[in-house]
Structure formats: C-alpha cells, structure tokens
C-alpha positions in Angstrom: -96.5 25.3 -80.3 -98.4 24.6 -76.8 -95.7 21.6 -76.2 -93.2 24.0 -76.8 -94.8 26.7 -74.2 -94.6 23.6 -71.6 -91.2 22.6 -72.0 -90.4 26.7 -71.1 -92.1 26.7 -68.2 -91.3 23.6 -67.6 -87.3 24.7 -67.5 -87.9 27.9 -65.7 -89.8 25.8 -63.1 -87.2 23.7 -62.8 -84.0 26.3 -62.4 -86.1 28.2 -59.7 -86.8 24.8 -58.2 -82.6 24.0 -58.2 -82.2 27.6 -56.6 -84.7 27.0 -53.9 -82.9 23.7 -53.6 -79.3 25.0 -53.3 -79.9 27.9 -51.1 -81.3 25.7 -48.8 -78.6 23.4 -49.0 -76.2 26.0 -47.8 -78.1 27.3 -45.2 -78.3 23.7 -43.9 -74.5 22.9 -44.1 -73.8 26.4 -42.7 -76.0 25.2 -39.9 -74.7 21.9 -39.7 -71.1 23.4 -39.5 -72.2 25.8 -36.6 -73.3 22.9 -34.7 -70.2 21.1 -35.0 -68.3 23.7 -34.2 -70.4 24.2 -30.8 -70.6 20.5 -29.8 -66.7 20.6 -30.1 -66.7 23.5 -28.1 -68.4 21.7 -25.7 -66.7 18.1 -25.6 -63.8 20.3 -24.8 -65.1 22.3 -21.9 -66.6 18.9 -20.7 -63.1 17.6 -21.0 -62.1 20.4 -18.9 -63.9 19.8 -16.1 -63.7 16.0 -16.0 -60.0 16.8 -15.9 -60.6 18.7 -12.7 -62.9 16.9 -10.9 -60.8 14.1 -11.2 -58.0 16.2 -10.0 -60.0 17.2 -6.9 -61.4 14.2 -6.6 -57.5 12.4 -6.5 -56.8 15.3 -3.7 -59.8 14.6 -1.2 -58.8 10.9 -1.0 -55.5 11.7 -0.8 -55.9 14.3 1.9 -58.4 11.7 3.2 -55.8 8.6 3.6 -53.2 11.4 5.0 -56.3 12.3 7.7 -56.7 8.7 8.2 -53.0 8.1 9.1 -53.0 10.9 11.5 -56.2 9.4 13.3 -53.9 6.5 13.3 -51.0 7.9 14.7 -52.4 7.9 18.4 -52.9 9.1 21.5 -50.5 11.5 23.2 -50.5 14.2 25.1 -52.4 17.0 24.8 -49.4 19.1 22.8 -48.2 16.6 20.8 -52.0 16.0 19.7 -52.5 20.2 18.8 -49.2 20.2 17.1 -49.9 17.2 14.9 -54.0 19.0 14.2 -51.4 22.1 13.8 -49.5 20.3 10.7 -52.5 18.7 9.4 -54.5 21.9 8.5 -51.3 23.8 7.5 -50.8 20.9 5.1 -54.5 21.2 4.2 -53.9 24.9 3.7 -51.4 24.4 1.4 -53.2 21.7 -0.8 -56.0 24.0 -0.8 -53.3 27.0 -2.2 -52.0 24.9 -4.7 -55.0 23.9 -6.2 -56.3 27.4 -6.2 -53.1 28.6 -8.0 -53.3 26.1 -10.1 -56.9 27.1 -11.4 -55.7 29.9 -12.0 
C-alpha cells in the first residue's frame, strides 16, 4: 500500500511539475515574440534613417561639387560675382525646401 501512496504523489508531483513547466513556457514565447516584434520595429526605423542620411548625405556632396564648380567659374566683376552667390543660395534654398517637403 505505501508503494502505492508514492506512485500518487508521485503523479500529482509530476502534473503540477508539467503546469509549472508550461506556463512558463508561454510566458517565455510570449516574451520571446515581443522581442521580435520590437527588434523589427527597430531594424525598420534604423532602415529609415540610413535611407535618409544617405539621402542627405548624396545632397551635401552634390551641392558641394555644384559649390565647387562655381568657385571654378572665376573671377569677374563685382555683379557678375553677387549674381552668381545670388543663384547659388537660391538653388541651395530650394535643395533645402525640397528636402524639407520631402520629410514631410
């Protein structure tokens, strides 16, 4: 009779063991999940912005190798030099517009 008192307790010990054991499961793979789900969120935000800094970055050489061939352009006189400054920041301006409108 005391083997068979054993083998009870022995089972219930083991079924509350299995619960313990599965309800921790879950709350592992529900954490698990949730962590996935935020690192993907963030691979895409990184994404996001290594899109736009390239962008920007593509636009300050650009509107560097555009300053660069007006410092190349020459002397002149003194009007042809403040109309040539003239286009150069209204075509800065406008870079500057387009990428803001584009942000948003």
């Amino acid at each position: 009779m005391k083997k068979h008192n054993c083998f009870v307790k022995h089972r219930t010990f083991n079924f509350v063991l299995r619960k313990i054991l599965e309800d921790r499961y879950c709350e592992v793979r529900a954490n698990a999940k949730q962590r996935v789900e935020d690192l993907a969120r963030r691979v895409e935000e990184h994404s996001s912005y290594y899109d736009a800094y390239r962008d920007f970055t593509d636009w300050i050489n650009s509107a560097k190798e555009e300053l660069d061939r007006w410092s190349d352009a020459g002397g002149g006189d003194k009007t042809t030099m403040q109309k040539k400054l003239q286009k150069v920041q209204v075509s800065l301006f406008v870079a500057v517009l387009q990428q803001f409108f584009q942000e948003c």
